[in-house]
Each structure stands twice: as structure tokens, then as C-alpha cells.
C-alpha positions as CSV (number, residue, x, y, z in Angstrom):
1,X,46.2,66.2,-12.4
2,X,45.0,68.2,-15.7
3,X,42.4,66.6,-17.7
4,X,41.2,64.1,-14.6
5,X,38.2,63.8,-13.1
6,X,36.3,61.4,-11.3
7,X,34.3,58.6,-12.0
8,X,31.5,56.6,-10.3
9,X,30.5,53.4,-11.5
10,X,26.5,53.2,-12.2
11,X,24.5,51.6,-9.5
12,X,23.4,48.2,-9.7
13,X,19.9,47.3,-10.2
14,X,18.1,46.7,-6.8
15,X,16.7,43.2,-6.8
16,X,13.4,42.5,-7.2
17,X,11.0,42.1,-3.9
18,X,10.7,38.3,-3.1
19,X,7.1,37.5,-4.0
20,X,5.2,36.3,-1.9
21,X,4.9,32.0,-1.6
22,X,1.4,30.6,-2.1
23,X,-0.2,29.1,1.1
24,X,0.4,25.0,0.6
25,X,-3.2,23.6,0.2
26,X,-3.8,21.5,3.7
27,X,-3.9,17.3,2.3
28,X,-6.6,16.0,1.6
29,X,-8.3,12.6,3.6
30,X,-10.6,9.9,2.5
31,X,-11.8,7.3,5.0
32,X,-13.1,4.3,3.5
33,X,-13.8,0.3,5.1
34,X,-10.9,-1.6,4.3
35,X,-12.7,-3.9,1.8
36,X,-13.4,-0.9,-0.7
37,X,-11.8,-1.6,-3.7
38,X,-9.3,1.4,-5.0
39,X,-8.0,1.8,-8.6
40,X,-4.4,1.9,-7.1
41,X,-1.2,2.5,-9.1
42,X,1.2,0.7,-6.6
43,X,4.9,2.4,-5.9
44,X,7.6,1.9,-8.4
45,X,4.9,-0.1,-11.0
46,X,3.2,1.4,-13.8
47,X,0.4,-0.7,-14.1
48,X,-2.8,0.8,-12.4
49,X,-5.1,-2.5,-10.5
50,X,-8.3,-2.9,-8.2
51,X,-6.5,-3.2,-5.0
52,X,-8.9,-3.3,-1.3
53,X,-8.1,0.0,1.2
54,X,-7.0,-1.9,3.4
55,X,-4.1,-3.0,1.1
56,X,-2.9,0.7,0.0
57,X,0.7,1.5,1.3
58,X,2.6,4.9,1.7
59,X,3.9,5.8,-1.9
60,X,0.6,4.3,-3.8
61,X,-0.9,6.6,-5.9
62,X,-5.2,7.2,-6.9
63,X,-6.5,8.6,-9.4
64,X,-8.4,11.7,-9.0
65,X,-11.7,12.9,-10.7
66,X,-9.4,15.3,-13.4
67,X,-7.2,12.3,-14.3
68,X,-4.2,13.5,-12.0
69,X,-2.5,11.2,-9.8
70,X,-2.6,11.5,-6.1
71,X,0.0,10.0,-3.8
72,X,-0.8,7.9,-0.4
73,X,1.3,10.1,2.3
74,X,-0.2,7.9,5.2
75,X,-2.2,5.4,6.0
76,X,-4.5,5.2,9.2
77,X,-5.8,2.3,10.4
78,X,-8.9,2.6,13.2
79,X,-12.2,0.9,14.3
80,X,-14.9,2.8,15.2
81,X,-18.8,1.9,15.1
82,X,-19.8,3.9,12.0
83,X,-23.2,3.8,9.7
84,X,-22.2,3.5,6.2
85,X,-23.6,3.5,2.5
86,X,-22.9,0.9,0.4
87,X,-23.2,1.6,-3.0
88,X,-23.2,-1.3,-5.7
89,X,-23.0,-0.7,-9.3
90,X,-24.0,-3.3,-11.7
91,X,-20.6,-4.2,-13.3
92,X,-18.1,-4.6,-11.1
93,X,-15.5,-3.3,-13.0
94,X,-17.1,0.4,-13.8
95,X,-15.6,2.6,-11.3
96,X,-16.9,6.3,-10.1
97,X,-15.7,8.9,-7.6
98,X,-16.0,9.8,-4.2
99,X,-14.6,12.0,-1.4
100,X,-15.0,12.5,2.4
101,X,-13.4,15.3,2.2
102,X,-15.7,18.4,2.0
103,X,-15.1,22.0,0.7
104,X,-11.6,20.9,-0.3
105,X,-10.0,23.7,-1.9
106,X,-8.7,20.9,-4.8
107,X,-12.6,20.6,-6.2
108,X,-12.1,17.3,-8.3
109,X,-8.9,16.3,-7.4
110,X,-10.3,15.8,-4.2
111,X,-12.5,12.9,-5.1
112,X,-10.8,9.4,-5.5
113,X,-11.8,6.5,-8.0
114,X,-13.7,3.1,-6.5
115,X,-14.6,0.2,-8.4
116,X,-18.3,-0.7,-8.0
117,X,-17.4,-4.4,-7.1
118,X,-15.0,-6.7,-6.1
119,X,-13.6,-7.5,-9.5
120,X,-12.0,-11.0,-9.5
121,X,-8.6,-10.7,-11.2
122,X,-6.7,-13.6,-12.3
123,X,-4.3,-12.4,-9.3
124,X,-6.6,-13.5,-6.7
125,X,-5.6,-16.8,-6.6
126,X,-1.7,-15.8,-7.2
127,X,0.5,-16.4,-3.7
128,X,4.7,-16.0,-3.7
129,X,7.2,-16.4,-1.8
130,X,9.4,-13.3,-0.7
131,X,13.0,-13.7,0.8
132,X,14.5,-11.4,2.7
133,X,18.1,-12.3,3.5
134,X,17.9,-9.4,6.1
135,X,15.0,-9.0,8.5
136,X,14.1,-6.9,11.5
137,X,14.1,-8.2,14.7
138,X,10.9,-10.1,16.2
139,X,10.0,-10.3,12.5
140,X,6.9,-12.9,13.4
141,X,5.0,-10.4,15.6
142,X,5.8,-7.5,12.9
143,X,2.3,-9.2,11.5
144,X,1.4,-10.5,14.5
145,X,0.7,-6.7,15.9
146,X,-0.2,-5.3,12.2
147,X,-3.9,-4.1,12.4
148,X,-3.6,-4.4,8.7
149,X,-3.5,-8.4,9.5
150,X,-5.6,-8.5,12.0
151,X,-8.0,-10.4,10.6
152,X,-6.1,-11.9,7.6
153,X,-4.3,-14.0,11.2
154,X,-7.9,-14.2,12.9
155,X,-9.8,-16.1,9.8
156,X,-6.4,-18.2,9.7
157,X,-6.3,-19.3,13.4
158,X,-10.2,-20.3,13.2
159,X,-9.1,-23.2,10.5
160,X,-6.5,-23.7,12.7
161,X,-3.6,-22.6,10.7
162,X,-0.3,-20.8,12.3
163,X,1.2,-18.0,10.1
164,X,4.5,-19.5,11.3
165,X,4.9,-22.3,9.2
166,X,7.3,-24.3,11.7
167,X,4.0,-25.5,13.0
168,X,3.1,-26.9,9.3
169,X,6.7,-29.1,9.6
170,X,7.4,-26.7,6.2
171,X,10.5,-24.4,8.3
172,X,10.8,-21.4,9.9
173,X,9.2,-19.4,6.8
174,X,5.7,-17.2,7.9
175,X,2.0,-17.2,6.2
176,X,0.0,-14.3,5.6
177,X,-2.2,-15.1,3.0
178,X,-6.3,-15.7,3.0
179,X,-8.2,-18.4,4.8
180,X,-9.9,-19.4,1.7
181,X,-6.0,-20.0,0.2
182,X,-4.4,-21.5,3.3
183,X,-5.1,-24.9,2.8
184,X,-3.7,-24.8,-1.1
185,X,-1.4,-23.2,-0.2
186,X,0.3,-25.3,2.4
187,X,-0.8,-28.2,-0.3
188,X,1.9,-26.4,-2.6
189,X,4.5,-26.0,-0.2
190,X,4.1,-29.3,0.6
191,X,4.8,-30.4,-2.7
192,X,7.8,-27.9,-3.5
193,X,9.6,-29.3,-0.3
194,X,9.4,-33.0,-1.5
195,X,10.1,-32.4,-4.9
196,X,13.1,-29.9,-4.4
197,X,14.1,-30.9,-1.1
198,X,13.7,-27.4,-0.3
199,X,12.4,-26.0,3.0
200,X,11.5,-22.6,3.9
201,X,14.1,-20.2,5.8
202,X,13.0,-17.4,8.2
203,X,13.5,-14.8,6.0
204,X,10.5,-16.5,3.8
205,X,7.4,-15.1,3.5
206,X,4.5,-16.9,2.0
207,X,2.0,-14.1,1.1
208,X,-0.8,-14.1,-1.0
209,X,-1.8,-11.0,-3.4
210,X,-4.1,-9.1,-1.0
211,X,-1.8,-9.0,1.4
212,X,1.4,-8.5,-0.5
213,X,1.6,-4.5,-0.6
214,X,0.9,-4.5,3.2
215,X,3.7,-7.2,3.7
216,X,6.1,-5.0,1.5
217,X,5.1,-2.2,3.2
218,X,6.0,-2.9,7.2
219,X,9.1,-4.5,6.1
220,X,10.2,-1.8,3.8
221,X,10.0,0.6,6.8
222,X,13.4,-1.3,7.9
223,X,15.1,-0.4,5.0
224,X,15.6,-3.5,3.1
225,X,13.8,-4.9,0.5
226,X,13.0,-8.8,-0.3
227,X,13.8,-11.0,-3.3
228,X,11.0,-13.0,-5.2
């Protein structure tokens, strides 16, 4: 045909190369007794609190040495016979910070912040009472078999208290709170029952504050989560 001629669209532009990813730092690990007291910011609250180690749950978050949070991706219980260094500061509510972790490629985000105490909170004394309308089967040895209770349950059975409460005449409710509570704390059940005429269902757990993250925690890995 006169006056044709052909026609080629212009290339199109090659994509770039994919760049290469940046190796993912390895986590980092801190191993600490379980009475150490943590500055812990606990899942889905905003309120940062002294909390012991042996309390922290999955999901927690500490705070690091640059002021960034770090987020509890497991916890490992274990004994072992181990020397340690205790170090006390003077107030017990300055804090400092500390790894176990050494050369970590995350320089200050690698160290942790610890109170220098045991500061008393007005929460110490503070026990509730979670429901759970659902609840895993054998839900009694769920603590029973918890090294995180293991001696929350030993101290308990030396003043002769059950954590099932059935053995207190109070229901078929549980009791995971400390030794130094127990007896006040049955005191106040006690009381509740006669003056509301209201015992305690299986699904009821009496926990004090210590042990209320670890109690949320192992039931939480069934899925359901409890009423207050």
C-alpha cells in the first residue's frame, strides 16, 4: 500500500533487579531467675508494671536500653544449678539494664530493663476471680503440670491448702494465688458465698496478681478468653 510502513511499538522498560533482602537478625535471649522483677508492658494493655520473670507471657513486651519495645516470642522454663549475681540497688524502684546475650548484633536493644527491688505495688495484695464459660479439658492439672506453678501449688500444699477449692466446701472453682494470700483469701470467699449465696463454678479461677498473666496465658493457648 503507498505511503505505509511499518511500525514497532517501543520496548518496555526492563524491571529493575530484585535487591537483595537483608539477613533477619537471629532473636535475642535473656535468662533470668524467675523472681527478677521485669518492667513489663503486658499484651493488649498500655500501662507498663514491675512484673517477676517468671510471670512474663508470649505477647509481653520490655523495654530495651534505646527506649524500643521488645516483644516476648517464647518463654522457657528450666532448672539447672547455676551461680548467680545478685545485684541490689538501693531504691527499689530505680531500674537499669542488662543482657545475657553477648555480641548481639542489636547493641542496646539487646539489653532489657530490671527493677533493683521487689517494689510493693498496691496490686500485690489484689486477687480476682476469672470465669471462663468454656475451658479445656482436665483444666485442674493445666496448673497442676505448669512449671510456672510449680511452687505457687508447692508453698500452698505445705499450709495445707488445695488449689481445687471443692476441698474448701467453696465449689468446684480452682486457687492459684500465694501462700501468704491463701488464707484471706478463702476468708473472702467465704464471705461472698454467705452473703450472695453464691458459690464458685468450675470455670472459676481464683488467682492472685502474680500469677494472673501466667493463668491467662495457658488458658489462652485454648483459644478462649475468660470474663472478670
Amino acid at each position: 500500500v503507498r505511503g505505509s510502513r511499518s511500525h514497532h511499538p517501543p520496548p518496555h522498560p526492563s524491571p529493575p533487579p530484585p535487591q537483595p533482602s537483608l539477613p533477619a537478625l537471629p532473636l535475642d535471649q535473656i535468662t533470668v531467675t524467675t523472681s527478677h522483677i521485669l518492667n513489663v508492658q503486658r499484651k493488649g494493655l498500655g500501662q507498663w508494671v514491675p512484673s517477676p520473670a517468671g510471670s512474663v507471657c508470649i505477647g509481653d513486651m520490655l523495654r530495651t536500653a534505646k527506649g524500643n519495645k521488645a516483644t516476648v516470642v517464647e518463654v522457657c522454663p528450666f532448672t539447672e544449678p547455676a551461680e548467680v549475681l545478685e545485684v541490689v540497688l538501693k531504691e527499689s524502684m530505680t531500674t537499669f539494664f542488662a543482657s545475657t546475650s553477648e555480641s548481639s548484633p542489636r547493641g542496646l536493644d539487646a539489653f532489657v530493663e530490671i527493677y533493683g527491688g521487689s517494689p510493693s505495688t498496691q496490686n500485690d495484695m489484689s486477687v480476682n476471680i476469672l470465669t471462663y464459660k468454656w475451658r479445656p479439658r482436665r483444666f485442674k492439672e493445666l496448673f497442676l503440670e505448669s512449671p510456672q506453678l510449680e511452687e505457687c501449688i508447692k508453698k500452698l500444699k505445705q499450709i495445707n491448702i488445695s488449689i481445687d477449692l471443692v476441698e474448701a466446701g467453696l465449689g468446684p472453682g480452682k486457687l492459684i494465688v500465694e501462700a501468704r494470700l491463701a488464707l484471706r483469701a478463702l476468708a473472702a470467699l467465704r464471705l461472698r458465698r454467705r452473703e450472695q449465696s453464691k458459690g464458685l463454678k468450675a470455670g472459676d479461677v481464683v488467682v492472685s496478681s502474680e500469677f494472673e498473666p501466667i493463668v491467662r496465658q495457658l488458658v489462652s493457648n485454648f483459644g478462649r478468653l475468660p470474663k472478670i
